[in-house]
DOLO-66189 format. One record per residue (C-alpha): residue number from 1; residue in three letters; x, z, y. Coordinates in pm, 1 decimal. Layout:
REM residues N
+-----+------+----------+----------+----------+
|  nr | rest |        u |        w |        v |
+-----+------+----------+----------+----------+
| NUM |  ALA |        X |        Z |        Y |
...
+-----+------+----------+----------+----------+
END
This chain:
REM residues 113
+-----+------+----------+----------+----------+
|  nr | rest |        u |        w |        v |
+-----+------+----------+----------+----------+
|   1 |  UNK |   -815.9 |   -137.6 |   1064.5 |
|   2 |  UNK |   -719.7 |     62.0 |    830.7 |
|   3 |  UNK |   -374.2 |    250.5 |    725.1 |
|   4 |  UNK |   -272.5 |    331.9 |    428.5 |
|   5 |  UNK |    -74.0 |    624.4 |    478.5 |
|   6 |  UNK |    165.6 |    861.6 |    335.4 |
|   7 |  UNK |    196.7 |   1188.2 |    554.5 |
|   8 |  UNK |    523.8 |   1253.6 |    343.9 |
|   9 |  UNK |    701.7 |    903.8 |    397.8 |
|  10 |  UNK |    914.9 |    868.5 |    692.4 |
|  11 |  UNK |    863.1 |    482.2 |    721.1 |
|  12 |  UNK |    493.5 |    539.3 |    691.5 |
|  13 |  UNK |    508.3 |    860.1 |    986.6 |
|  14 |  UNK |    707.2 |    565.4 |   1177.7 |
|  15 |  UNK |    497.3 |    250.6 |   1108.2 |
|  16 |  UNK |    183.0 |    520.2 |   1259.7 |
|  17 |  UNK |    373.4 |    585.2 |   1534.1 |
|  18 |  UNK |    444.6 |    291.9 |   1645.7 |
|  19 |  UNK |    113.9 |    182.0 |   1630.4 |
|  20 |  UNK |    -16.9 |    439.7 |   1841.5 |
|  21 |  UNK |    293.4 |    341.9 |   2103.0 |
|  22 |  UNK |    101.6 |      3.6 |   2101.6 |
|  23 |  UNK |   -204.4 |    155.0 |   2165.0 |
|  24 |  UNK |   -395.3 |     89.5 |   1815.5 |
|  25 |  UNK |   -585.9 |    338.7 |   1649.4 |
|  26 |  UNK |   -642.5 |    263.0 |   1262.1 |
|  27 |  UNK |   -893.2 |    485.2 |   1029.0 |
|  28 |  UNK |   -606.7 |    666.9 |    801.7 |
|  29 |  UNK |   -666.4 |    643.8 |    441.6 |
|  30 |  UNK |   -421.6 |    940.8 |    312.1 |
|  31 |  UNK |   -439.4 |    723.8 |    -70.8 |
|  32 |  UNK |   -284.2 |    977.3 |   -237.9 |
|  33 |  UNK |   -507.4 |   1251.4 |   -113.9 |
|  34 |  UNK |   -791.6 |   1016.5 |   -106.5 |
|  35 |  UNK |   -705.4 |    782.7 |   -448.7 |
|  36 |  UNK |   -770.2 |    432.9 |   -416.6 |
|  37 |  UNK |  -1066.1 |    184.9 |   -567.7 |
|  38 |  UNK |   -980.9 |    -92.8 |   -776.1 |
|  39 |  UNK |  -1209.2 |   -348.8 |   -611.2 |
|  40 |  UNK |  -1035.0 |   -181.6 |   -254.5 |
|  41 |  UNK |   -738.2 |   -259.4 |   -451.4 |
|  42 |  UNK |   -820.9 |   -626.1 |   -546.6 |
|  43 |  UNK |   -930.5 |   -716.5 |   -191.7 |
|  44 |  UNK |   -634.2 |   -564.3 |    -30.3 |
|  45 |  UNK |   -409.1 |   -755.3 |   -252.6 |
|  46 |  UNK |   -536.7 |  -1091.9 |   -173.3 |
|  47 |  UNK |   -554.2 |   -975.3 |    223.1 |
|  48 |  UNK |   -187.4 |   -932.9 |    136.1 |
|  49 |  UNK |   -149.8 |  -1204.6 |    -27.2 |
|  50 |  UNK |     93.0 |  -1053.0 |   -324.3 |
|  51 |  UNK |      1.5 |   -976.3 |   -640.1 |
|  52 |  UNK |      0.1 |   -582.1 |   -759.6 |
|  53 |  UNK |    337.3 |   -563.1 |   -882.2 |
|  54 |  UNK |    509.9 |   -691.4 |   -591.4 |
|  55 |  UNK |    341.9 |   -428.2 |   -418.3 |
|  56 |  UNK |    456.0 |   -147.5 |   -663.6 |
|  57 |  UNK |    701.8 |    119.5 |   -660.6 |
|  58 |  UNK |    905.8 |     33.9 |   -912.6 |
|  59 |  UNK |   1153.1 |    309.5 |   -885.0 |
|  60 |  UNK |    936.9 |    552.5 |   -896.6 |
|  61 |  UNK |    959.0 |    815.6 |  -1181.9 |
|  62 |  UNK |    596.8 |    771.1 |  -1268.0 |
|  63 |  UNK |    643.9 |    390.0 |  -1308.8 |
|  64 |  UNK |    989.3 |    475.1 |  -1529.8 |
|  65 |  UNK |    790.4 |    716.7 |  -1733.9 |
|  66 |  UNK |    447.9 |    473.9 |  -1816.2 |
|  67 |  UNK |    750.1 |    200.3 |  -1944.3 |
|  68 |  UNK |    609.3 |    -47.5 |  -1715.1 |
|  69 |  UNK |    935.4 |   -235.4 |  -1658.9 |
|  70 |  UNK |    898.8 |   -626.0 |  -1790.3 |
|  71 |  UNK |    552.8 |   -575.6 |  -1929.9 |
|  72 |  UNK |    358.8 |   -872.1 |  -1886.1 |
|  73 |  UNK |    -44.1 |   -674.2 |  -1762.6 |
|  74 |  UNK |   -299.0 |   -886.7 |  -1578.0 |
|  75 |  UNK |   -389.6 |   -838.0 |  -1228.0 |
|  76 |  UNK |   -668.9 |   -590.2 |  -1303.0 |
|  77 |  UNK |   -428.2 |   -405.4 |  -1566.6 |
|  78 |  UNK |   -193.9 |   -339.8 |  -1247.6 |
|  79 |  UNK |   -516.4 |   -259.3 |  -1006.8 |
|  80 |  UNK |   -609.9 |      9.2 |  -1318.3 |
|  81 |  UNK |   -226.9 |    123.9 |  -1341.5 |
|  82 |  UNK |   -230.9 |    159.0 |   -920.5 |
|  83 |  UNK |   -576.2 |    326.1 |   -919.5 |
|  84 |  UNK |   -485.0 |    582.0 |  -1171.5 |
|  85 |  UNK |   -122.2 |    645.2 |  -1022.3 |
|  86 |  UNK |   -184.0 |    615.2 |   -679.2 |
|  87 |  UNK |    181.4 |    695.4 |   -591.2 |
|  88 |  UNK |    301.6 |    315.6 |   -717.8 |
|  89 |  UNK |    148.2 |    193.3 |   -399.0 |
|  90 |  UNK |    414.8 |     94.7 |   -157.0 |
|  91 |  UNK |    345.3 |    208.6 |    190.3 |
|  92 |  UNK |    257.8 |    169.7 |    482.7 |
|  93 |  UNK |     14.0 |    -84.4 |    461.1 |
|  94 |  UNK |   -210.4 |   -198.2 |    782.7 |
|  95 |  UNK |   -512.3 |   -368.6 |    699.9 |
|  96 |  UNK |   -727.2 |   -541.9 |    931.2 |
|  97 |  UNK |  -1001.2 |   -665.2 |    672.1 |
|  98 |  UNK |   -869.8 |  -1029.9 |    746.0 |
|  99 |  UNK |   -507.3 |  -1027.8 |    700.7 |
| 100 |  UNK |   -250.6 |   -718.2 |    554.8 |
| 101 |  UNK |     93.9 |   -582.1 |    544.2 |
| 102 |  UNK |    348.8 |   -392.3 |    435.6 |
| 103 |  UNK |    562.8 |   -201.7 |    660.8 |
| 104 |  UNK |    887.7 |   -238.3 |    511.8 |
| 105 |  UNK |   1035.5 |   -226.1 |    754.5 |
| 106 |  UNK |    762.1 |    -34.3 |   1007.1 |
| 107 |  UNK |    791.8 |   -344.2 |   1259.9 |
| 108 |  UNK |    661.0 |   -596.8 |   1048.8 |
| 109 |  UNK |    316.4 |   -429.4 |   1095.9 |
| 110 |  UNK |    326.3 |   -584.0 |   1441.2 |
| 111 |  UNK |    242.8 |   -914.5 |   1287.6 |
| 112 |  UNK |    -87.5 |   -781.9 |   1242.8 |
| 113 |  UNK |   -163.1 |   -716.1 |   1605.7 |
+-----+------+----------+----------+----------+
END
């Protein structure tokens, strides 16, 4: 498994925690230390099963200041924006190489499990 993980994030310090308080272990991928590869990207996407942009965050400055509100990009326009901006990338997000999610909130990780 693998975590996508933001050291910085409370939800994603929680959703870590409370997988270790149900005794999993996960490689951490620290993405923004790390950065992130688009066919990684693509993959985790469809493990997901969302599409880039409902994955994004969309309040953050970066996404405010690249005017990506209502544009209209293709799935591997958003992988490229993600890749390159690696901060857009909602977190947590468990991945099990079969099935993903979100941690919003941290619980919903325990799906995966």
């Amino acid at each position: 498994m693998i975590y996508y993980h933001n050291p910085r994030c409370s939800k994603s310090r929680q959703g870590l925690a409370l997988l270790e308080e149900n005794n999993v272990t996960p490689v951490v991928k620290e993405y923004l230390k790390e950065g992130l590869e688009a066919k990684e990207l693509d993959a985790l996407f469809t493990r997901l099963g969302k599409e880039p942009l409902e994955v994004m965050r969309t309040k953050e400055t970066v996404f405010k200041e690249l005017e990506l509100k209502g544009k209209d990009l293709s799935r591997n326009e958003w992988i490229k924006v993600i890749t390159e901006n690696p901060v857009l990338l909602e977190r947590p997000i468990l991945d099990t190489g079969v099935k993903a999610a979100v941690g919003r909130p941290p619980a919903d990780l325990l799906q995966l499990l």
